[in-house]
N, C-alpha and C positions, 0 to 999 in steps of 0.2 A: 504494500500500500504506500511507503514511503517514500519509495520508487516513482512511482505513479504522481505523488504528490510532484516531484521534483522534474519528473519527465515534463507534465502538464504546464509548470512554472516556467521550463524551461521552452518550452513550444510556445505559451504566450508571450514572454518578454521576443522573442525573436519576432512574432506577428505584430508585436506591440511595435519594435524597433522597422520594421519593413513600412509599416501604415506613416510612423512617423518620416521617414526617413522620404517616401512618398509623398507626403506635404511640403517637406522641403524642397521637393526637386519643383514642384509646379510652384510655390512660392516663388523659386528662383529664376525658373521658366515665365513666371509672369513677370517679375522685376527685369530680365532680359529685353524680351517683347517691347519695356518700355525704358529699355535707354538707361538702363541703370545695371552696368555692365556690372562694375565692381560689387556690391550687394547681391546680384546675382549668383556670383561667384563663390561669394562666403557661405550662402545658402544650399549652393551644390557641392560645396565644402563640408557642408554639418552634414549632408543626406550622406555623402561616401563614408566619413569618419562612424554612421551608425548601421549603413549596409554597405559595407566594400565592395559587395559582387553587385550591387544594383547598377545595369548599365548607363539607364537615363542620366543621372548626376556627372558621372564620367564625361559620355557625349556634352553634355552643358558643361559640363568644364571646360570641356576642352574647346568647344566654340566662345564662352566667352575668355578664355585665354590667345584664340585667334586673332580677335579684335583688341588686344592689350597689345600698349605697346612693348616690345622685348620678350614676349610670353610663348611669341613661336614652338619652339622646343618643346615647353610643358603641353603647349595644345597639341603639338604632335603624342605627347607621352599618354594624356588623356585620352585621344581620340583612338590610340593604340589599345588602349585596358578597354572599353569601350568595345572595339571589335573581339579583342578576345575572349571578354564575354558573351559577345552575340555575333557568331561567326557570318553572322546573313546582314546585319542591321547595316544598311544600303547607307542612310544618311550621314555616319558616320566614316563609310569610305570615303564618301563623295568630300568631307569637310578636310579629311586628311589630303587627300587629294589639292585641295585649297592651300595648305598647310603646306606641304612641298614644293608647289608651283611657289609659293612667296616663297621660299628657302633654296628657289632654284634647284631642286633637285628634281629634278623632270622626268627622267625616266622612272622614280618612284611615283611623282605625281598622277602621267596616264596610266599605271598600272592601277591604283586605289580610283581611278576615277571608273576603268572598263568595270572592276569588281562591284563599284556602285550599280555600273548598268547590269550587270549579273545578275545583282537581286533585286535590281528593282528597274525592269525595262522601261518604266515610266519617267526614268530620271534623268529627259532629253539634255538639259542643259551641262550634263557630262559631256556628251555629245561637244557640244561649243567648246568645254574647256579643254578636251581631248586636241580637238584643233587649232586652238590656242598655244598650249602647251610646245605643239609640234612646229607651228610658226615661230614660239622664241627659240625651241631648237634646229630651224634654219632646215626645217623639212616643207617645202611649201606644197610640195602635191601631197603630203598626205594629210597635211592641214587643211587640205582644200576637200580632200575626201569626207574628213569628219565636218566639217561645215555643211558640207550638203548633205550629209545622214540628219545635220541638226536639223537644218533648213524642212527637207522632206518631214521629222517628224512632227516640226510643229504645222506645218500646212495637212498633214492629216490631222492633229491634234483639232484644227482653226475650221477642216471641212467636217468633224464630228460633229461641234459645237454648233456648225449651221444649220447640219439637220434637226439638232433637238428641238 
């Protein structure tokens, strides 16, 4: 029975600690949203320090470290712990991807940016930065390729929306 006591204590404080830890992230998700980068940060600071494997906080971390000045590195680090908890979680390649193009490492960049498209083929504007990428590295026809995959997907994107 004592067991049991301590099992149960044990299984609530962790649901206690994920619930809270999950207030924090959208707390800091909403301070982001409005331009309150820093506060944002400390918020998806408190959610990781109470659930370390929670991805969300991670990914916020590390987008608002993108947008801090000098924070590059940590946003890569974040956005890293981030995937490696959520092997699939698309928005988080795509940011890393972001993250490398400013750091100039480019052929890391397109790669996190194709993985974006992986798992999430809705995530045209890879596309662009795929082309982008290719043009700072002085590749013009394949820069030219990924621009018209961009191009083509949002003009079906723009002929779906006419039908509705």
């Amino acid at each position: 029975m004592k067991r049991f006591i301590l099992l149960f204590l044990f299984i609530f404080s962790q649901i206690e600690a994920a619930e809270n830890s999950t207030l924090l992230y959208y707390q800091g998700r909403e301070l982001a949203l409005n331009g309150n980068i820093e506060a944002a940060a400390e918020k998806f600071k408190q959610s990781i320090k109470l659930s370390p494997y929670y991805v969300l906080p991670h990914y916020g971390l590390g987008r608002c470290y993108l947008n801090m000045e000098g924070k590059r590195k940590e946003a890569i680090r974040e956005l890293r712990i981030s995937i490696k908890l959520d092997k699939k979680f698309s928005p988080a390649y795509f940011y890393l991807g972001l993250a490398y193009m400013f750091e100039k490492q480019y052929a890391y960049a397109v790669n996190q940016f194709k993985r974006a498209l992986l798992y999430d083929n809705t995530r045209t504007e890879a596309l662009y930065n795929i082309g982008a990428v290719y043009d700072l590295m002085g590749h013009p026809n394949k820069s030219l390729l990924y621009y018209d995959q961009y191009l083509r997907a949002i003009k079906t994107d723009f002929d779906y929306r006419e039908i509705e």
